[in-house]
C-alpha positions in Angstrom: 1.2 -33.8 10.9 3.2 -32.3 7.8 5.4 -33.3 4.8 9.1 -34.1 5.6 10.2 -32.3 2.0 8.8 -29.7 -0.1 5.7 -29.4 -0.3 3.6 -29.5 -3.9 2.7 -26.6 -5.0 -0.9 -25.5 -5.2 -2.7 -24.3 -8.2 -4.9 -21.6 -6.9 -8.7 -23.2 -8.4 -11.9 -22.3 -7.1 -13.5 -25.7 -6.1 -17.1 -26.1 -6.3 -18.8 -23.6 -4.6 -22.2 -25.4 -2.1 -23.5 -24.2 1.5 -22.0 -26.2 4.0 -23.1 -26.4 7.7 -20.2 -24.5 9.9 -20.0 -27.2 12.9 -16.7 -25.5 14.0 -16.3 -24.8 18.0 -16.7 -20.4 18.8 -15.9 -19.1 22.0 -18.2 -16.6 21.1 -21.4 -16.6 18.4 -20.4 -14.2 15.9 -19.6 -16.1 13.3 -22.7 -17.3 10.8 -22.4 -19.5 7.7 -20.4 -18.9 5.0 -21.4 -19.3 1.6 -17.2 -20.5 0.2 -15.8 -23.3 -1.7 -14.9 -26.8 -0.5 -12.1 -26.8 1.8 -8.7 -28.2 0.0 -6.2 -30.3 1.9 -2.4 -29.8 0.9 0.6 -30.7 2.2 2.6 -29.2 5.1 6.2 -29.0 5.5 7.4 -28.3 8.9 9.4 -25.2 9.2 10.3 -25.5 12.8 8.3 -26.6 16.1 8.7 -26.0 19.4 7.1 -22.7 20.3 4.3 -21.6 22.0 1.9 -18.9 19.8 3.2 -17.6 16.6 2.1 -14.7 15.6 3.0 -11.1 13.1 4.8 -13.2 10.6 6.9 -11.3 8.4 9.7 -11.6 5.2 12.1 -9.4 6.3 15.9 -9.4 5.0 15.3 -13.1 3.6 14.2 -14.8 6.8 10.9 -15.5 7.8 10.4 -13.3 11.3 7.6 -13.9 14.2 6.5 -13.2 17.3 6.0 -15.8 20.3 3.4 -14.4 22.6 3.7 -16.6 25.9 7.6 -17.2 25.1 8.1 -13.7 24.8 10.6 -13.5 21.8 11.0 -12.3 18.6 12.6 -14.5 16.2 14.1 -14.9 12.5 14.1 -18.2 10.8 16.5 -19.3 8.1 14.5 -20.9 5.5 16.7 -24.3 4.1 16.3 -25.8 0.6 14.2 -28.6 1.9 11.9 -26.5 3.3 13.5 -26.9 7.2 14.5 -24.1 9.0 17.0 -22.8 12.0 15.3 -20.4 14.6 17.2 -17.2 15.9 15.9 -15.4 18.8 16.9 -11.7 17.7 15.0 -10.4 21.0 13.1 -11.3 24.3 10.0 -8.5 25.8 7.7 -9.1 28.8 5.0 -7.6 27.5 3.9 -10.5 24.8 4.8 -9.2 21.9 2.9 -9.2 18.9 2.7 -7.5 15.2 5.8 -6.6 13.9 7.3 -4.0 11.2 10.0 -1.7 10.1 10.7 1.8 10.3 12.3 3.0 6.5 15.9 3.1 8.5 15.7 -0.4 9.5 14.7 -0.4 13.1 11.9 -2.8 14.0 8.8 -1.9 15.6 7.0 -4.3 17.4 3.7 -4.4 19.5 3.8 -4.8 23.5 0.3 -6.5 24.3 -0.4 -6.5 27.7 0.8 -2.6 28.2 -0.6 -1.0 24.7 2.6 0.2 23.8 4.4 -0.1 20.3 8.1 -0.5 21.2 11.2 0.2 18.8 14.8 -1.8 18.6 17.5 1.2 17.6 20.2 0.3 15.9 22.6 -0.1 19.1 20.0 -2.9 20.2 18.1 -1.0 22.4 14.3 -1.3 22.9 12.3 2.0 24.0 8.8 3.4 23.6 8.0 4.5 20.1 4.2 5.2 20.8 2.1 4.5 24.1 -2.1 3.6 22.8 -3.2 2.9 26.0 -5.1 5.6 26.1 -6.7 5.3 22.9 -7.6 1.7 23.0 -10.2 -0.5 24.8 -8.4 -4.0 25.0 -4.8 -5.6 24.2 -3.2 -4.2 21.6 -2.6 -7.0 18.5 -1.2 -7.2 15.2 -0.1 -4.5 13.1 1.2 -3.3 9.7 4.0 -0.4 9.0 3.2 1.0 6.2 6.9 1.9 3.7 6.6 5.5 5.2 7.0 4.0 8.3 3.2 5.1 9.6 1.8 1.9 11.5 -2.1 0.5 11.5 -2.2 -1.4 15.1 -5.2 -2.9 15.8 -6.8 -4.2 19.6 -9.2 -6.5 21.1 -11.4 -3.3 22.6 -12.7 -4.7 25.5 -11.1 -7.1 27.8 -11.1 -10.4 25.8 -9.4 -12.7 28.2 -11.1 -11.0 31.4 -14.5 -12.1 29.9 -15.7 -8.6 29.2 -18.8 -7.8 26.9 -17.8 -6.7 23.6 -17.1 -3.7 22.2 -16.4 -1.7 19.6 -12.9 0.3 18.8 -10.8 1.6 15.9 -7.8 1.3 14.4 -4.9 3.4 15.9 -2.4 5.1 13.3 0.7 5.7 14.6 3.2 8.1 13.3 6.8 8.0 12.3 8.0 10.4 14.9 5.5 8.2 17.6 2.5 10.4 17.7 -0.9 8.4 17.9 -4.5 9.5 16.7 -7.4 7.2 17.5 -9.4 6.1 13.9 -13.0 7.5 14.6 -14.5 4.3 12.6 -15.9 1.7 14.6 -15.1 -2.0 13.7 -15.5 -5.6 15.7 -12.0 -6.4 16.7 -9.4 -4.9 14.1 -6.9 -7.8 13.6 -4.7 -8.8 10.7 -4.6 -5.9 8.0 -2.3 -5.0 4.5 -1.6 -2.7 2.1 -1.9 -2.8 -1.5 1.5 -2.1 -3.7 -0.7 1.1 -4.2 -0.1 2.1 -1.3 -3.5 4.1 -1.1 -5.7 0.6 0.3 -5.5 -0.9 3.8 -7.8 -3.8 4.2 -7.9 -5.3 7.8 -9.7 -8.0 9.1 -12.8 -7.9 11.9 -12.4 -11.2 13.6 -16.1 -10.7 15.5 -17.2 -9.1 12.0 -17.3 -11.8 9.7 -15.5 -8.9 7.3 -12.7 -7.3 5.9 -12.9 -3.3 5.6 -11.2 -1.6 3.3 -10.1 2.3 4.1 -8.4 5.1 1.2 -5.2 5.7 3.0 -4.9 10.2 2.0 -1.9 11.5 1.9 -1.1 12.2 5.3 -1.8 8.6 6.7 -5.8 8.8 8.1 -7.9 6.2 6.5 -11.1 7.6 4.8 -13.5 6.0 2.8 -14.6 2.9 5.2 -16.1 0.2 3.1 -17.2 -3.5 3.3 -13.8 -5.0 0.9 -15.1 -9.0 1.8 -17.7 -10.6 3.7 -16.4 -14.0 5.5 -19.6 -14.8 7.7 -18.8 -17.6 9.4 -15.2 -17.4 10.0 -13.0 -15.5 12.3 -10.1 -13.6 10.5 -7.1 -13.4 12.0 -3.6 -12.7 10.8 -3.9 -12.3 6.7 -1.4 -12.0 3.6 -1.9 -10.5 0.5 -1.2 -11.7 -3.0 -0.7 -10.4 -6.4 -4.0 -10.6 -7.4 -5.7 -8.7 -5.0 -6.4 -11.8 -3.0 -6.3 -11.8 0.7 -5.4 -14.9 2.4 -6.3 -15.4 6.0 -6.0 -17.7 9.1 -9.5 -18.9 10.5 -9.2 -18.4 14.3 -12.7 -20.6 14.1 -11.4 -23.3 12.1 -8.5 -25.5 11.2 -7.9 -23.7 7.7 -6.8 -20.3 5.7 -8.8 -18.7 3.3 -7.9 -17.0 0.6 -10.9 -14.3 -0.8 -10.7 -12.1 -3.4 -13.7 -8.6 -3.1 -15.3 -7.1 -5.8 -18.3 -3.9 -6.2 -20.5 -7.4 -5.0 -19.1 -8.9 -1.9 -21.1 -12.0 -2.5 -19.7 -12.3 -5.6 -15.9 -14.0 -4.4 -13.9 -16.6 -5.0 -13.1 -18.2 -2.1 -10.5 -21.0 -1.1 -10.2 -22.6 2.1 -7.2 -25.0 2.4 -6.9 -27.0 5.7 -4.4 -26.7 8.4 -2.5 -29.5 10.8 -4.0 -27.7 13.8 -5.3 -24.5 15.0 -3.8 -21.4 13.2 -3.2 -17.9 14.1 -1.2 -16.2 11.3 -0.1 -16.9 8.0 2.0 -15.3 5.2 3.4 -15.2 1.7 6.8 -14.9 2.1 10.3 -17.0 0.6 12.4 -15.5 -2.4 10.2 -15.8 -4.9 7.2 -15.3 -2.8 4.6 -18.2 -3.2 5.6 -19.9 0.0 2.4 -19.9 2.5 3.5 -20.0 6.0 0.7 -21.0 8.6 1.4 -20.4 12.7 -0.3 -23.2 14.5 -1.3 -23.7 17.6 -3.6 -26.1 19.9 -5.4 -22.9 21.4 -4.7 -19.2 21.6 -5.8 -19.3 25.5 -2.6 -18.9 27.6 -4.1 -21.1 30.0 -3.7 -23.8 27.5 -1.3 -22.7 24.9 1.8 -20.8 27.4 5.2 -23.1 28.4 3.5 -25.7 26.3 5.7 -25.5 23.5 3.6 -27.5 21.4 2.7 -24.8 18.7 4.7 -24.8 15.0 5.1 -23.3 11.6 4.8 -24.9 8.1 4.4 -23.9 5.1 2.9 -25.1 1.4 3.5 -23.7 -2.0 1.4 -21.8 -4.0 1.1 -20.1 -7.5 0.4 -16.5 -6.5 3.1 -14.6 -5.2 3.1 -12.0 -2.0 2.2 -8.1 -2.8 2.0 -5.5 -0.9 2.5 -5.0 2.9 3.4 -6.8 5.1 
């Protein structure tokens, strides 16, 4: 399945750009061909094993941090020279958590799924409420990214996903230092994985039932204005994404076993594009280590909890690249 040392590193080269037919399985049909580059294969190191679904990976205080949704923990990992790592679990929540962040101060902010809630760990420990969306959102609450004044972007489902509910429409939700929520009027098709540029002025997130990455002019006081397409990905499904020094966003494929890194431009069919192949399903990924230019990649057999929860059959590993991290998270 992986590499048992460190990986090679990957030079970041467009390979040959033909239409492929997408043959990958969709629990839904909203993802159409992709016009994108031959997919790469690399290899994987295993960073650890044994959870169930990773997800809101984050470099935080030189660990590598995530969310397990059906074990119910967040975690840090100590990343070893070979690669290897040892898993702490900082906290355990009921209510699956998901993206995760930090307030200037230090205290982490993390999202509480099933009751649409973005919770907060104060320095004694302690986890209480820092903002309640359920009233502005249609679905589960999902990932999410603080930005350094400590405003958070969290993104949901819209509709009842698991339930089987038609789908729907919904915004982002910005939420406040000081907790206060106001809905995002712009419509998108499932907000999911999202950054910010070094700018601090650009949040791109992904629409996994878009085929798309939007792009919004963060004004001063935190609303996003200016909605634009940043990247068309027809045929995928983004879901948790990284960004890079270049502008580049890389992405997992929640439709396929790979992450793709696209770069936008005035012409969104104008990109180059980079799939690399995964082990297994994945989630989340991220550009994280010391010097940056580690990719992480979640897997997971299935994001279903049906399939996926007390399995403990999910994993991270990671690759090296030549682009290092930029920007948030």
């Amino acid at each position: 399945m992986a590499g048992t040392g460190p990986p090679e590193q990957v030079t970041l080269q467009p390979c040959r750009r033909r239409r492929v037919p997408d043959t990958r399985r969709r629990t839904r049909d909203y993802g159409r061909e992709m016009d994108d580059a031959t997919q790469m294969q690399v290899e994987w190191t295993t960073v650890i094993d044994g959870i169930d679904f990773g997800e809101g990976p984050r470099w935080h205080d030189a660990r590598l941090w995530f969310s397990d949704f059906y074990q119910q923990t967040i975690s840090s990992v100590e990343i070893h020279a070979d690669g290897s790592g040892t898993r702490h679990v900082e906290l355990e929540h009921d209510g699956r958590p998901s993206g995760l962040g930090w307030l200037p101060d230090g205290r982490l902010l993390f999202v509480s799924m099933l009751d649409r809630k973005v919770m907060r760990q104060e320095a004694d420990g302690s986890v209480v409420v820092h903002a309640d969306l359920s009233e502005v959102t249609g679905g589960h609450c999902n990932d999410m990214v603080v930005a350094e004044d400590g405003t958070a972007y969290v993104g949901n489902f819209g509709f009842d996903f698991e339930g089987g509910d038609s789908v729907k429409t919904t915004g982002l939700v910005i939420v406040r230092p000081d907790g206060s929520v106001t809905a995002d009027e712009h419509q998108l098709l499932f907000p999911n994985g999202a950054v910010i540029t070094p700018s601090h002025r650009t949040l791109m997130v992904g629409e996994t039932f878009g085929g798309q990455f939007t792009a919004f002019t963060i004004d001063h006081d935190g609303s996003l204005t200016e909605p634009r397409v940043w990247a068309s990905v027809e045929g995928t499904a983004p879901d948790g994404c990284t960004l890079d020094e270049d502008e580049g966003v890389w992405f997992s494929d929640a439709a396929g076993k790979q992450i793709v890194r696209v770069v936008g431009s005035g012409d969104i069919d104008d990109l180059s594009t980079i799939r690399i192949g995964t082990p297994n399903n994945t989630y989340a990924c991220l550009l994280g280590g010391d010097d940056g230019r580690t990719l992480f990649a979640l897997l997971c057999d299935d994001a279903n909890p049906q399939v996926a929860a007390g399995t403990a059959t999910g994993s991270i590993v990671s690759t090296r690249v030549d682009v290092a991290h930029a920007g948030r998270p």
